[in-house]
C-alpha atoms as an extended CHARMM CRD file, in Angstrom:
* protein
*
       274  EXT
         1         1  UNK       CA            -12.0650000000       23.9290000000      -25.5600000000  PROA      1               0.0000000000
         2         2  UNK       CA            -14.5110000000       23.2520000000      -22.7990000000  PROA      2               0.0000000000
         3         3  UNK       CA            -13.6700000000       24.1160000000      -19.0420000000  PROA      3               0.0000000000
         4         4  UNK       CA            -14.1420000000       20.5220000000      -18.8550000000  PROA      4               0.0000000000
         5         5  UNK       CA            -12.2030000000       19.2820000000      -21.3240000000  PROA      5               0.0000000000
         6         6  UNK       CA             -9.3000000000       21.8260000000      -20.2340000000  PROA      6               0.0000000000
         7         7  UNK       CA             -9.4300000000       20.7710000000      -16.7420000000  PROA      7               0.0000000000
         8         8  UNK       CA             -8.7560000000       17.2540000000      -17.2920000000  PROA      8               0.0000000000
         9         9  UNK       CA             -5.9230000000       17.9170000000      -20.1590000000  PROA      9               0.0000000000
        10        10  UNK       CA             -4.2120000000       19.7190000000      -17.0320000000  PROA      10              0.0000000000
        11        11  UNK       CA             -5.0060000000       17.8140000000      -13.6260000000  PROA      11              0.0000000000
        12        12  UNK       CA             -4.4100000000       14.0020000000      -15.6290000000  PROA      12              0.0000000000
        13        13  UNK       CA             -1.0530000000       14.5060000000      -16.5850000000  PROA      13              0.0000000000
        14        14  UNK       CA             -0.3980000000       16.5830000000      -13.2400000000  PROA      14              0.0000000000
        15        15  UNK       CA             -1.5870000000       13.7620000000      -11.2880000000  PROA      15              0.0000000000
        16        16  UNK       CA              0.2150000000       11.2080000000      -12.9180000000  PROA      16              0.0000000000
        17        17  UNK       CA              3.3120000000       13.5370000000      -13.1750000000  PROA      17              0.0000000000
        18        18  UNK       CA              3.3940000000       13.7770000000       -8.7880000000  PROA      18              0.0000000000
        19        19  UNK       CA              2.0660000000       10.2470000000       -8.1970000000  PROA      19              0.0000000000
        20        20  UNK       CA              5.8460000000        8.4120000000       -8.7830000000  PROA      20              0.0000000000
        21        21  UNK       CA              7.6550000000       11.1030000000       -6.1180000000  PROA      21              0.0000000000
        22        22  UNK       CA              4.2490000000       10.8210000000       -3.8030000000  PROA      22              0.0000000000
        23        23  UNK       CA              4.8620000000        6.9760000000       -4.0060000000  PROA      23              0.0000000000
        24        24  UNK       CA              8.4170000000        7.6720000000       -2.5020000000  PROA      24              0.0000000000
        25        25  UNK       CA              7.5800000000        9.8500000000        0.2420000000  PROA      25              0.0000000000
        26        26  UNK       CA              4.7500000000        7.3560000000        0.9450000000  PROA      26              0.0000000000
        27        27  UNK       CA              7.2900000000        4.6860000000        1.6340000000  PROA      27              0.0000000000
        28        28  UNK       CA              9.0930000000        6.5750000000        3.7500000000  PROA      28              0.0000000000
        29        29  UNK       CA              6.7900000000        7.6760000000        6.2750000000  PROA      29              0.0000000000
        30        30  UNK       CA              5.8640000000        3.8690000000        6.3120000000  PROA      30              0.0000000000
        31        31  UNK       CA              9.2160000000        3.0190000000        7.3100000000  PROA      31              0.0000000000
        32        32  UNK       CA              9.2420000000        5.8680000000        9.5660000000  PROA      32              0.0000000000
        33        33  UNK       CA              6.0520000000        4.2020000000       11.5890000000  PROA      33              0.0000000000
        34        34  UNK       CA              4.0310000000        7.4950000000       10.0360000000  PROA      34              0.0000000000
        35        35  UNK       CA              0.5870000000        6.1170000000        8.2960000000  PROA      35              0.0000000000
        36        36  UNK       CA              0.3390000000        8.8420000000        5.4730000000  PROA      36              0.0000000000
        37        37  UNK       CA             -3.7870000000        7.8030000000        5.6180000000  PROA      37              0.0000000000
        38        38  UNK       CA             -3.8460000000        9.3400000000        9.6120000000  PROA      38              0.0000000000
        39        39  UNK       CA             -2.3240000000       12.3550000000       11.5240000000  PROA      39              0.0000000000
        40        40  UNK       CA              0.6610000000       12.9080000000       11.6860000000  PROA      40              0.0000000000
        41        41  UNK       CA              1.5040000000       11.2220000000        8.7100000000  PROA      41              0.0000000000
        42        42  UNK       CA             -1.2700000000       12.5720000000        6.5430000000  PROA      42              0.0000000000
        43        43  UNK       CA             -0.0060000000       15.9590000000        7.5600000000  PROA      43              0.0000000000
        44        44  UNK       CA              3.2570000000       15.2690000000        6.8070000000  PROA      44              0.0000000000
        45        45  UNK       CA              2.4070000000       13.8940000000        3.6570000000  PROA      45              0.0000000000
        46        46  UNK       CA              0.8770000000       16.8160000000        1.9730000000  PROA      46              0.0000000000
        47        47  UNK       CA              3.2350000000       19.2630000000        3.5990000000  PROA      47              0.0000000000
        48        48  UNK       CA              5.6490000000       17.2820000000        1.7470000000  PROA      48              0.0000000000
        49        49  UNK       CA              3.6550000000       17.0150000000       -1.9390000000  PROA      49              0.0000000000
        50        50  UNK       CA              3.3130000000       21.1740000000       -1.7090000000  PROA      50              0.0000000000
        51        51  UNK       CA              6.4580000000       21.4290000000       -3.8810000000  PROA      51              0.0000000000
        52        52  UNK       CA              5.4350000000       18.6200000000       -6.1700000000  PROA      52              0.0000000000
        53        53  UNK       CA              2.2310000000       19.7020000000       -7.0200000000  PROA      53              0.0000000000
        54        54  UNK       CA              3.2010000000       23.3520000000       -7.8350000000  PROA      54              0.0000000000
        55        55  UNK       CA              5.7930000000       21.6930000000       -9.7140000000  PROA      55              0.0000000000
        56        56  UNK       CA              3.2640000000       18.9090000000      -12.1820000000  PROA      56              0.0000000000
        57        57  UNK       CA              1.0380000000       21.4620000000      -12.1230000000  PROA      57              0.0000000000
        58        58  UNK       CA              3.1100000000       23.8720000000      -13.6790000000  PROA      58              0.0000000000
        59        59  UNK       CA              4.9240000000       21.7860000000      -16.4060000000  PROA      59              0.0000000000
        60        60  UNK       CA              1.4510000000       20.0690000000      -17.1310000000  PROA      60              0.0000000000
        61        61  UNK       CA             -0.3890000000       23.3340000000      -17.3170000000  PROA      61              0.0000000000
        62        62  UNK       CA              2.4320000000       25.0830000000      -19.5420000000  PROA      62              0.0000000000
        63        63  UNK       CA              2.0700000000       22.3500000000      -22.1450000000  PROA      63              0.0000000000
        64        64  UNK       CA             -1.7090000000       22.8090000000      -22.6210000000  PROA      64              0.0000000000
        65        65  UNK       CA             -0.9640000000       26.9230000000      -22.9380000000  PROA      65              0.0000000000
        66        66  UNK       CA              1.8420000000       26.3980000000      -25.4260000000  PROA      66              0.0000000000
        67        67  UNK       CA              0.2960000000       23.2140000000      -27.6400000000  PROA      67              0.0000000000
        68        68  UNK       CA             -3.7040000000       23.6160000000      -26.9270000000  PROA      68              0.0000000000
        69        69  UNK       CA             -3.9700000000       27.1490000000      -26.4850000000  PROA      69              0.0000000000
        70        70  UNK       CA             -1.2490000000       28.0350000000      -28.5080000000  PROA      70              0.0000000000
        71        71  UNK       CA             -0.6990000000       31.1050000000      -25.6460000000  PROA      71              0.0000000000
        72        72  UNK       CA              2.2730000000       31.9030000000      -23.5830000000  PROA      72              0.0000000000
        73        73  UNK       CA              2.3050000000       30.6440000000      -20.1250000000  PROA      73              0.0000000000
        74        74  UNK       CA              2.1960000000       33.8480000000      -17.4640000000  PROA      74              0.0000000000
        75        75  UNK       CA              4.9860000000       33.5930000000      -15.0170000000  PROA      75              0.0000000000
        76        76  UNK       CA              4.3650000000       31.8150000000      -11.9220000000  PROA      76              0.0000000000
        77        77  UNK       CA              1.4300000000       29.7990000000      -13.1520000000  PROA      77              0.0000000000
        78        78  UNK       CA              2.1710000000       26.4340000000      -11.0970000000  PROA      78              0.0000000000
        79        79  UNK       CA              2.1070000000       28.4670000000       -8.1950000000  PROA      79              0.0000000000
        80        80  UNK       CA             -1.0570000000       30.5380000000       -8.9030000000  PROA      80              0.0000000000
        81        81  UNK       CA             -2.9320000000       27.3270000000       -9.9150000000  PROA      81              0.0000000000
        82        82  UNK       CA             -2.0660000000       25.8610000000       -7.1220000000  PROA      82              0.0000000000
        83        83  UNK       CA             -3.1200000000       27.8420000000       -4.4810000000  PROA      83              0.0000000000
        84        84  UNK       CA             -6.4280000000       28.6360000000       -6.3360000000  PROA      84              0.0000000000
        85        85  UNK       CA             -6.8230000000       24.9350000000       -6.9770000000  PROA      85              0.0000000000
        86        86  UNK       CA             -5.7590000000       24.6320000000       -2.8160000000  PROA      86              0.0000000000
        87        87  UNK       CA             -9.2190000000       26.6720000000       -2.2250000000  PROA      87              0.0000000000
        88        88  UNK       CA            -11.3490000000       24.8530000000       -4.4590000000  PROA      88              0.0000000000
        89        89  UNK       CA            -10.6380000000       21.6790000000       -2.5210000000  PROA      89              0.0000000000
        90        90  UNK       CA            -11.1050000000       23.1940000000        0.8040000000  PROA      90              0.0000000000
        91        91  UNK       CA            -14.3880000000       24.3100000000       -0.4530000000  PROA      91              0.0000000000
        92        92  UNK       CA            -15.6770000000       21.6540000000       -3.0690000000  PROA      92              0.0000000000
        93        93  UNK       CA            -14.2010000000       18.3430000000       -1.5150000000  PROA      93              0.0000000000
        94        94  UNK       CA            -15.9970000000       18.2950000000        1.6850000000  PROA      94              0.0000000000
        95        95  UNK       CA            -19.6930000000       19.4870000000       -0.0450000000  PROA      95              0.0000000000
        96        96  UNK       CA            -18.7090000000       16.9660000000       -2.4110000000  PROA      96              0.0000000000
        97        97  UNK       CA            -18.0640000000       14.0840000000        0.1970000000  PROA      97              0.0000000000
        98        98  UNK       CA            -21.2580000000       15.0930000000        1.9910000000  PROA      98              0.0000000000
        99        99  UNK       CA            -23.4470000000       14.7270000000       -0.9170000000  PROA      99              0.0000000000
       100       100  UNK       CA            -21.8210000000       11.1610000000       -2.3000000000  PROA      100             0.0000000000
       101       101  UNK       CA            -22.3550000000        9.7840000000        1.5340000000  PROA      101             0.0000000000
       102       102  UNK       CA            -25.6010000000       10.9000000000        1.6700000000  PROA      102             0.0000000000
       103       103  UNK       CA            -26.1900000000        9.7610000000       -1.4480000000  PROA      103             0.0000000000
       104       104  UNK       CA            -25.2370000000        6.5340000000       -0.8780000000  PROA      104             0.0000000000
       105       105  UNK       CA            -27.2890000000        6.0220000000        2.6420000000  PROA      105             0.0000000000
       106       106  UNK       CA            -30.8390000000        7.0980000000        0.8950000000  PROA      106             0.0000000000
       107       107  UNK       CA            -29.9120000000        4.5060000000       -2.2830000000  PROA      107             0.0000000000
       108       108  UNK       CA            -28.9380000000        1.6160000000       -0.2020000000  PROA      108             0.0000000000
       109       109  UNK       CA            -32.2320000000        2.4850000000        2.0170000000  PROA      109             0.0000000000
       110       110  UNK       CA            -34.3680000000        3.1290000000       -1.2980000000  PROA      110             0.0000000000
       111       111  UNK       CA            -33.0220000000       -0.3970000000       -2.6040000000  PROA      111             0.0000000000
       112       112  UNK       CA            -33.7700000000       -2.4640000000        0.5910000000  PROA      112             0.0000000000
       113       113  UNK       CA            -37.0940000000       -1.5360000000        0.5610000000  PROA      113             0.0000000000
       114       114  UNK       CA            -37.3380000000       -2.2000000000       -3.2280000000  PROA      114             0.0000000000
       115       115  UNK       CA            -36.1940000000       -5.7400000000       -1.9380000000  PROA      115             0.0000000000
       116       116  UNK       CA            -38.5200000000       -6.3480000000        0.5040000000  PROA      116             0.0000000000
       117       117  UNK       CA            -41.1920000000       -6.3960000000       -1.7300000000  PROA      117             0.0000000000
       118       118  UNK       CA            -43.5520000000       -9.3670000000       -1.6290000000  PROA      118             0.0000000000
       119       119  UNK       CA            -42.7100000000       -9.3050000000       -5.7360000000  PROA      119             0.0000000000
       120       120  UNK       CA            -39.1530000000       -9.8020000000       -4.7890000000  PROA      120             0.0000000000
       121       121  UNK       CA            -38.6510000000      -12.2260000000       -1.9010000000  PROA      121             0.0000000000
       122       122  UNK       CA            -39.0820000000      -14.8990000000       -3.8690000000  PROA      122             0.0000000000
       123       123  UNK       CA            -35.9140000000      -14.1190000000       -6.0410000000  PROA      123             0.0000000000
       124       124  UNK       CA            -32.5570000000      -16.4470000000       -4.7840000000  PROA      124             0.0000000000
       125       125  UNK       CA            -30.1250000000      -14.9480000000       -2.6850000000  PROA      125             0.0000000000
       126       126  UNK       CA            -27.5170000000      -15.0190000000       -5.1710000000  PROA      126             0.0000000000
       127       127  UNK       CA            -29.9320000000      -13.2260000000       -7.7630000000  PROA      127             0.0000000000
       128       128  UNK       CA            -30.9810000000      -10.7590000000       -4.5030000000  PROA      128             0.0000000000
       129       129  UNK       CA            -27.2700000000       -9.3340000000       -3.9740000000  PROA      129             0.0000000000
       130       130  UNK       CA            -26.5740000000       -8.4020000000       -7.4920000000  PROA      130             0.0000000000
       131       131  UNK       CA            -29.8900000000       -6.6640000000       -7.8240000000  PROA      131             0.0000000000
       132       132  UNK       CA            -29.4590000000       -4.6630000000       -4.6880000000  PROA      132             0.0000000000
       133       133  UNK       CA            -25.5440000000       -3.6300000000       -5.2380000000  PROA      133             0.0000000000
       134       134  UNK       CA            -26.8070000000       -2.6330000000       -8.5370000000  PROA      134             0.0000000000
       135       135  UNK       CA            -30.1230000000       -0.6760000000       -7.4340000000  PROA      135             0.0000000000
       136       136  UNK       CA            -27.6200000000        1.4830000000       -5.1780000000  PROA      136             0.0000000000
       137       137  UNK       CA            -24.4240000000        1.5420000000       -6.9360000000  PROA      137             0.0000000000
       138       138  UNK       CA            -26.0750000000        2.5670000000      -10.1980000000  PROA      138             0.0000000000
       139       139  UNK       CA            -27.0930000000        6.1060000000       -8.1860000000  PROA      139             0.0000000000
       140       140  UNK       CA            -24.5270000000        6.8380000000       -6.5260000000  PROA      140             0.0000000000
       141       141  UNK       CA            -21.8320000000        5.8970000000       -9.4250000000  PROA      141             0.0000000000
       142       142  UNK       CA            -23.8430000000        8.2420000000      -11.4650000000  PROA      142             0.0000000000
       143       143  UNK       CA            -23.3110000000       11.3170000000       -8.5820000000  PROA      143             0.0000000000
       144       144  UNK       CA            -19.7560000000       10.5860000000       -7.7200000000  PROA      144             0.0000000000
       145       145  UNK       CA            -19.2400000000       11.2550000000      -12.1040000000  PROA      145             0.0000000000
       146       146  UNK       CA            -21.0590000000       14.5410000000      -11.8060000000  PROA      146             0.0000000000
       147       147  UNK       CA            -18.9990000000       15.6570000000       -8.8620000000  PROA      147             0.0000000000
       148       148  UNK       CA            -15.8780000000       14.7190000000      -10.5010000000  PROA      148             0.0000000000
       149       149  UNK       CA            -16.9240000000       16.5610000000      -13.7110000000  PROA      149             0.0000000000
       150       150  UNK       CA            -18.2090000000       19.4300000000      -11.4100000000  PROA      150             0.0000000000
       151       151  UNK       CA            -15.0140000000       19.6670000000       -9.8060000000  PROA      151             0.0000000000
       152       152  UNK       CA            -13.4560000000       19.6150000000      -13.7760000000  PROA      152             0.0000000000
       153       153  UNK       CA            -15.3880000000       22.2180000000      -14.9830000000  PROA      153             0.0000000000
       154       154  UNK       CA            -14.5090000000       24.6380000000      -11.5280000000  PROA      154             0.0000000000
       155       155  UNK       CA            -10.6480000000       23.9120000000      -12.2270000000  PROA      155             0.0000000000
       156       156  UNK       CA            -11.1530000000       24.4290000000      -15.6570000000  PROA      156             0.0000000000
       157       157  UNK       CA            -12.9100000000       27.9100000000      -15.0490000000  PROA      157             0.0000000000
       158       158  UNK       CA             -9.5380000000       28.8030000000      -12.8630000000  PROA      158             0.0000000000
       159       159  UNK       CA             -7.2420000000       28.0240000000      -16.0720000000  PROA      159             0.0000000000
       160       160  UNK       CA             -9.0820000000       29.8990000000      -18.2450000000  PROA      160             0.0000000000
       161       161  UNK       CA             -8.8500000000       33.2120000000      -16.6110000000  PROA      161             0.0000000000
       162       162  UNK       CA             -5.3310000000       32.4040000000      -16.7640000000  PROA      162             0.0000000000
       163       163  UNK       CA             -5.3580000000       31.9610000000      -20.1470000000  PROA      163             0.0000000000
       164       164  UNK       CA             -7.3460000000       35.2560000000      -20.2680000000  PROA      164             0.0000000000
       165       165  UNK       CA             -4.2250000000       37.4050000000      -19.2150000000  PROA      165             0.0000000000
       166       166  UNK       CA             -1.7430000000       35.6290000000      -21.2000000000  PROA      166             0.0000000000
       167       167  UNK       CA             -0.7400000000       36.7000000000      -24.9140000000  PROA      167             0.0000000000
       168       168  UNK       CA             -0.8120000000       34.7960000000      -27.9890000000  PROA      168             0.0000000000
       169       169  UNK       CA              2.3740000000       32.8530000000      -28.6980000000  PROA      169             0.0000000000
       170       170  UNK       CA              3.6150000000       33.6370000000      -32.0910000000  PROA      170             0.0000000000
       171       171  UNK       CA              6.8960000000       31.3930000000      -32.3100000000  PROA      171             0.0000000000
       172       172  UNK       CA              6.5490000000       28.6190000000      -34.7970000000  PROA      172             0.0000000000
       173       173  UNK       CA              5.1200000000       25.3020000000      -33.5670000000  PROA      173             0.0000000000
       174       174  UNK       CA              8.2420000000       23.5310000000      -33.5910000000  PROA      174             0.0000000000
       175       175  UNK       CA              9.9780000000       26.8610000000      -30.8680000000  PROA      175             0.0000000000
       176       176  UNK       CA              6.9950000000       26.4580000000      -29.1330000000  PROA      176             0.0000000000
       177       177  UNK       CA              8.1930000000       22.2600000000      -28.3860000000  PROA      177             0.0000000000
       178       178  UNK       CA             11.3140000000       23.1650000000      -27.5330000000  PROA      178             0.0000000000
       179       179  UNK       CA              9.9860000000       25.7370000000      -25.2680000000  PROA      179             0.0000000000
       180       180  UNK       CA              7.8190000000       23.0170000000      -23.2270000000  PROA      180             0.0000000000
       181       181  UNK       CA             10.7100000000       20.4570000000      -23.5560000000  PROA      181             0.0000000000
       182       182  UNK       CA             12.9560000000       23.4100000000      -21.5090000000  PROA      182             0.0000000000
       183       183  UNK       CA             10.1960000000       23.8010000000      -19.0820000000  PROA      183             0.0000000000
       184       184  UNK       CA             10.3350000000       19.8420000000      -18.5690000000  PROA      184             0.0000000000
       185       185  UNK       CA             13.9280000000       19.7790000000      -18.6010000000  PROA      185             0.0000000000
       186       186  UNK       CA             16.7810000000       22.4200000000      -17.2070000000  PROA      186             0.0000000000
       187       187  UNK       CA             19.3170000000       23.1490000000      -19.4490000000  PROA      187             0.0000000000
       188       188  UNK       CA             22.1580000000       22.3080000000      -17.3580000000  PROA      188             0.0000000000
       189       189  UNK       CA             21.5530000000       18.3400000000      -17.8410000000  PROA      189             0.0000000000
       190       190  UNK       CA             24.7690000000       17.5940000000      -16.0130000000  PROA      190             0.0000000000
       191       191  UNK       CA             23.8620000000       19.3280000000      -13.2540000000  PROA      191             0.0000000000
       192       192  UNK       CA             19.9800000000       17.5770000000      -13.1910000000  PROA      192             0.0000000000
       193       193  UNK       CA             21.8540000000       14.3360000000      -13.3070000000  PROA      193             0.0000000000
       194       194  UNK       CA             23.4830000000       15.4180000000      -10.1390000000  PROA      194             0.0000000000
       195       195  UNK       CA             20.7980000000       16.3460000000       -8.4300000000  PROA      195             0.0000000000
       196       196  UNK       CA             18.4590000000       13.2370000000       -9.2960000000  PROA      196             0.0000000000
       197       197  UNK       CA             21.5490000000       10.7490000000       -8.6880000000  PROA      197             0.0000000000
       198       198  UNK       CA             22.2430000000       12.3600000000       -5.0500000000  PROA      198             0.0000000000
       199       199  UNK       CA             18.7310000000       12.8750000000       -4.2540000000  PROA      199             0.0000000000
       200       200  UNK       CA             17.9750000000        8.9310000000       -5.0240000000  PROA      200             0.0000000000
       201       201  UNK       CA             20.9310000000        8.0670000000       -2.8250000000  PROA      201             0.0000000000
       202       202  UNK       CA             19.8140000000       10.5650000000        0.1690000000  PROA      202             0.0000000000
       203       203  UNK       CA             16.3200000000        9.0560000000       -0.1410000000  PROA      203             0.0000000000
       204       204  UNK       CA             17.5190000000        5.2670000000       -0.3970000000  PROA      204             0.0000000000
       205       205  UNK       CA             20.0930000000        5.8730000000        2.7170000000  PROA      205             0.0000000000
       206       206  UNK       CA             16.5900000000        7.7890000000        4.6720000000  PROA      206             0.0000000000
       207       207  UNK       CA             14.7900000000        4.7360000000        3.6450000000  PROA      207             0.0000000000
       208       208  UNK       CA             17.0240000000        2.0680000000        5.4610000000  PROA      208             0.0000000000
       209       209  UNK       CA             17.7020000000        4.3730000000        8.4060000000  PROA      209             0.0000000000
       210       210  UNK       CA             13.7780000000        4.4420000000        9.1210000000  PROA      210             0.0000000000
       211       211  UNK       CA             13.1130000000        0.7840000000        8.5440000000  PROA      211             0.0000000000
       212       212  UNK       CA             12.5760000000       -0.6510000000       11.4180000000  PROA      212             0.0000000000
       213       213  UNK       CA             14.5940000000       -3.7990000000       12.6570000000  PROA      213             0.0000000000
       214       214  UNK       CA             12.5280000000       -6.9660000000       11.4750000000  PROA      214             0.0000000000
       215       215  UNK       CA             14.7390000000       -9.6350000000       13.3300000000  PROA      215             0.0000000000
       216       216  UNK       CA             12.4310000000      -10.9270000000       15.9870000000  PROA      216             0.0000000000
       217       217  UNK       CA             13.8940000000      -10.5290000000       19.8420000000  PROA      217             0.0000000000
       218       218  UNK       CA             12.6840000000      -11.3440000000       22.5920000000  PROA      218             0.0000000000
       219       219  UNK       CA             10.7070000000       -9.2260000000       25.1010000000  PROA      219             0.0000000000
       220       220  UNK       CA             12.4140000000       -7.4560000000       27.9760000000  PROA      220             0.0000000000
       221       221  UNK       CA              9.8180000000       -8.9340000000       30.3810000000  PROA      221             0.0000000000
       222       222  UNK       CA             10.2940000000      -12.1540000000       29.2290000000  PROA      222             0.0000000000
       223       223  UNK       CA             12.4080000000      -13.9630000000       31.3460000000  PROA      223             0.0000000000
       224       224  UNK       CA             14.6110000000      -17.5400000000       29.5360000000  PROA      224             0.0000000000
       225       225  UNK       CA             14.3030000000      -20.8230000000       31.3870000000  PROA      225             0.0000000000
       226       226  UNK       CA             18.2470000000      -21.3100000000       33.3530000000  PROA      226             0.0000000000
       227       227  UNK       CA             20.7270000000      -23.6340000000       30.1980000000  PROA      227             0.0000000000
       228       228  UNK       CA             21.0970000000      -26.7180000000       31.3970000000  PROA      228             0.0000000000
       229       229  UNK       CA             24.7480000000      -27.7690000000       31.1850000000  PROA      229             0.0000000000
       230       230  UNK       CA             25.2290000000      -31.2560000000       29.3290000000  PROA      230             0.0000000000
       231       231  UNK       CA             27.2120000000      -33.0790000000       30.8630000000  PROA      231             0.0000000000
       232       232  UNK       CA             30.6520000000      -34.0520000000       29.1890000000  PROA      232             0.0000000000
       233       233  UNK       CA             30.5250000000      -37.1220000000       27.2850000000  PROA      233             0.0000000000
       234       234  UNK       CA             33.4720000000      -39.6400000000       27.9560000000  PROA      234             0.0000000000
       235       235  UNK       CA             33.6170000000      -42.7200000000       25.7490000000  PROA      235             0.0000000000
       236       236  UNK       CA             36.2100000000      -44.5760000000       28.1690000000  PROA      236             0.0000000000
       237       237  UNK       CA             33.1100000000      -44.4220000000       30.6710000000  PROA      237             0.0000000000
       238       238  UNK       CA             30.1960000000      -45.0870000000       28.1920000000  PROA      238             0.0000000000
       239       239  UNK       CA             32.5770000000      -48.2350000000       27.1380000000  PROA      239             0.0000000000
       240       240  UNK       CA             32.7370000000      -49.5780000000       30.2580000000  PROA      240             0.0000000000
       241       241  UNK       CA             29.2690000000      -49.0990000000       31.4320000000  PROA      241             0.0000000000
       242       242  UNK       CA             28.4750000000      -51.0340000000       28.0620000000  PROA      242             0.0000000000
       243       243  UNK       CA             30.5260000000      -53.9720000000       28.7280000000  PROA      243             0.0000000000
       244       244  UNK       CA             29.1980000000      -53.9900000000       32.3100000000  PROA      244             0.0000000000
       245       245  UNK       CA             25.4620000000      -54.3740000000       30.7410000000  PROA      245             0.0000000000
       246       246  UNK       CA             26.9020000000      -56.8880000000       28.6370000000  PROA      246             0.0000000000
       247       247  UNK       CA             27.9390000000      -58.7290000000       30.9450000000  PROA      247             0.0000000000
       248       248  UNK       CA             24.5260000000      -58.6810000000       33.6520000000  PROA      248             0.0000000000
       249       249  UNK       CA             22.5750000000      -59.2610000000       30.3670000000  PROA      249             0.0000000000
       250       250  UNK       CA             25.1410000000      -62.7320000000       29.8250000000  PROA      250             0.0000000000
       251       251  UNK       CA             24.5790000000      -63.8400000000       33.4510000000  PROA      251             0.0000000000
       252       252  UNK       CA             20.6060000000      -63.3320000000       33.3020000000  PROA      252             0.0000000000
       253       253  UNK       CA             20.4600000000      -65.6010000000       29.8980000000  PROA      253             0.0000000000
       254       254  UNK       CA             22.7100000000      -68.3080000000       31.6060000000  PROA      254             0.0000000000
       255       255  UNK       CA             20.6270000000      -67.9280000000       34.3290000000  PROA      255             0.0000000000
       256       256  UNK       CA             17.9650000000      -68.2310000000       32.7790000000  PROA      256             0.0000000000
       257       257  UNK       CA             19.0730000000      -71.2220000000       30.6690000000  PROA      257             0.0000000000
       258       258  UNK       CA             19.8630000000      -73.2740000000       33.9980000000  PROA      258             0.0000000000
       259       259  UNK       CA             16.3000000000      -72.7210000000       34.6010000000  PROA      259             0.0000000000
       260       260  UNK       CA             14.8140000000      -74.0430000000       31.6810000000  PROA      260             0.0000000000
       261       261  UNK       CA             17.0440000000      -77.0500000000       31.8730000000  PROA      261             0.0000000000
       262       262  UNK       CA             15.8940000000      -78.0040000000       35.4880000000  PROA      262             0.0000000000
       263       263  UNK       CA             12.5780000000      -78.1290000000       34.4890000000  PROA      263             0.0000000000
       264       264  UNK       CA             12.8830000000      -79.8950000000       31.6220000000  PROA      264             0.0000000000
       265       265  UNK       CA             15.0240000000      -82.9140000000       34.0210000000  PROA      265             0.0000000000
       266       266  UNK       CA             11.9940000000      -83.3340000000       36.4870000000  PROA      266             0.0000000000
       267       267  UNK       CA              9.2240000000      -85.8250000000       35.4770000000  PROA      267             0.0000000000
       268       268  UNK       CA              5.4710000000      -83.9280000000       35.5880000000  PROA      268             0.0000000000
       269       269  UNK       CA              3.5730000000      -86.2230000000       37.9090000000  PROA      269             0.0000000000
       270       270  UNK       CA              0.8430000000      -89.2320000000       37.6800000000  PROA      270             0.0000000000
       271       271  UNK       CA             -2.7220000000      -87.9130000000       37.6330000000  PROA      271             0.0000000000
       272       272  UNK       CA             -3.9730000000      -90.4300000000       40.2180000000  PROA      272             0.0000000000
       273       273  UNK       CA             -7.5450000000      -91.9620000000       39.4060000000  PROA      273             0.0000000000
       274       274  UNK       CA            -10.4230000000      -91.8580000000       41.5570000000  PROA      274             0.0000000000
């Protein structure tokens, strides 16, 4: 097997392996107002995946020496990978983000001068965009694979002078799955049921205690217009200041019936002819 190829079979399922208790802790530094993407909270975030990663690491790496390699793990080996793997990303990651940046900055240059061409003006803007995201993406897709499998084949270099102190494993295939099941899962399943169940109630209790209060109040500064006070409604009063309006709005039609009706008795007067 390739260092390549025996990188990947360990860091894929390692990764996957960490990525549902990472999720968790992720959640709760939100809650806590701690962005795991920004100090503190990034701090605190891979303080707390130390113990998860030696742990995937481990069980992930154990499987590939007992079912790939047919070899028996050494002891310690999450631990030892770790730490090795610890100084390969100290060292690698930032060369590796250096390069991909700069990468990026001379393709996206080299691409708008491709553009401004006088054979390429002419081309819609539509038709312009996708040429130019592909001119530059192309590149640097192409150096962010080789760093990946660069990174790979380094990780895969540090397993295999693991594997080169270990001994062959001589149990028959099927003692060698029950030997990677046991490093999966304790024996004591009673007890691991304990220990999940009380752990997920911990965590759940942590969760709520950290979330932050999302009913909206008020500010302090904020100072609340003085309640009016309504005043009491009595419907002895409101019926007599109804019958009261009844009674002006009677008098003004008979009022203004008598009106009408002395108008109607006087005569209109003779137009008188020049």
């Amino acid at each position: 097997m390739s260092s390549v190829k025996l990188g990947l079979a360990v860091a894929w399922p390692a990764f996957w392996s960490g990525v549902p208790i990472k999720i968790v802790f992720f959640l709760l530094l939100l809650a806590a107002g701690l962005h795991p993407w920004e100090m503190p909270g990034l701090g605190l975030f891979l303080l707390l995946s130390i113990p998860v990663d030696i742990w995937a690491v481990g069980v992930s790496a154990r499987t590939v020496f007992l079912d790939r390699l047919r070899l028996q793990p050494p002891d310690l080996l999450g631990l030892t990978l770790w730490w090795q793997t610890t100084l390969l990303n100290v060292l690698y990651l930032p060369l590796a983000y250096f390069i991909e940046s700069w990468t990026i900055t001379g393709a996206k240059a080299l691409a708008a001068a491709i553009m401004d061409t006088e054979l390429l003006k002419p081309v819609p803007v539509a038709e312009r965009i996708t040429l130019e995201l592909n001119l530059w993406g192309v590149p640097a897709t192409l150096v962010l694979l080789l760093l990946v499998l660069g990174w790979l084949w380094v990780f895969g270099w540090i397993i295999r002078r693991q594997a080169a102190t270990a001994r062959p494993a001589e149990a028959p295939y099927p003692a060698l799955v029950r030997q990677w099941d046991l490093s999966r899962v304790p024996t004591d399943q009673p007890l691991l049921l304990t220990a999940v169940a009380v752990s997920g109630v911990l965590l759940v209790l942590l969760f709520w205690s950290f979330m932050p209060v999302t009913t909206p109040h008020p500010h302090e500064d904020f100072k609340k217009p003085p309640a009016k006070v309504e005043a009491h409604l009595s419907p002895a009063e409101q019926l007599q200041k109804t019958e009261k309006m009844i009674a002006q709005a009677e008098a003004a039609v008979q009022e203004l019936e008598k009106t009408k009706g002395k108008g109607k008795g006087k005569e209109p007067a003779k137009k008188v002819k020049p």
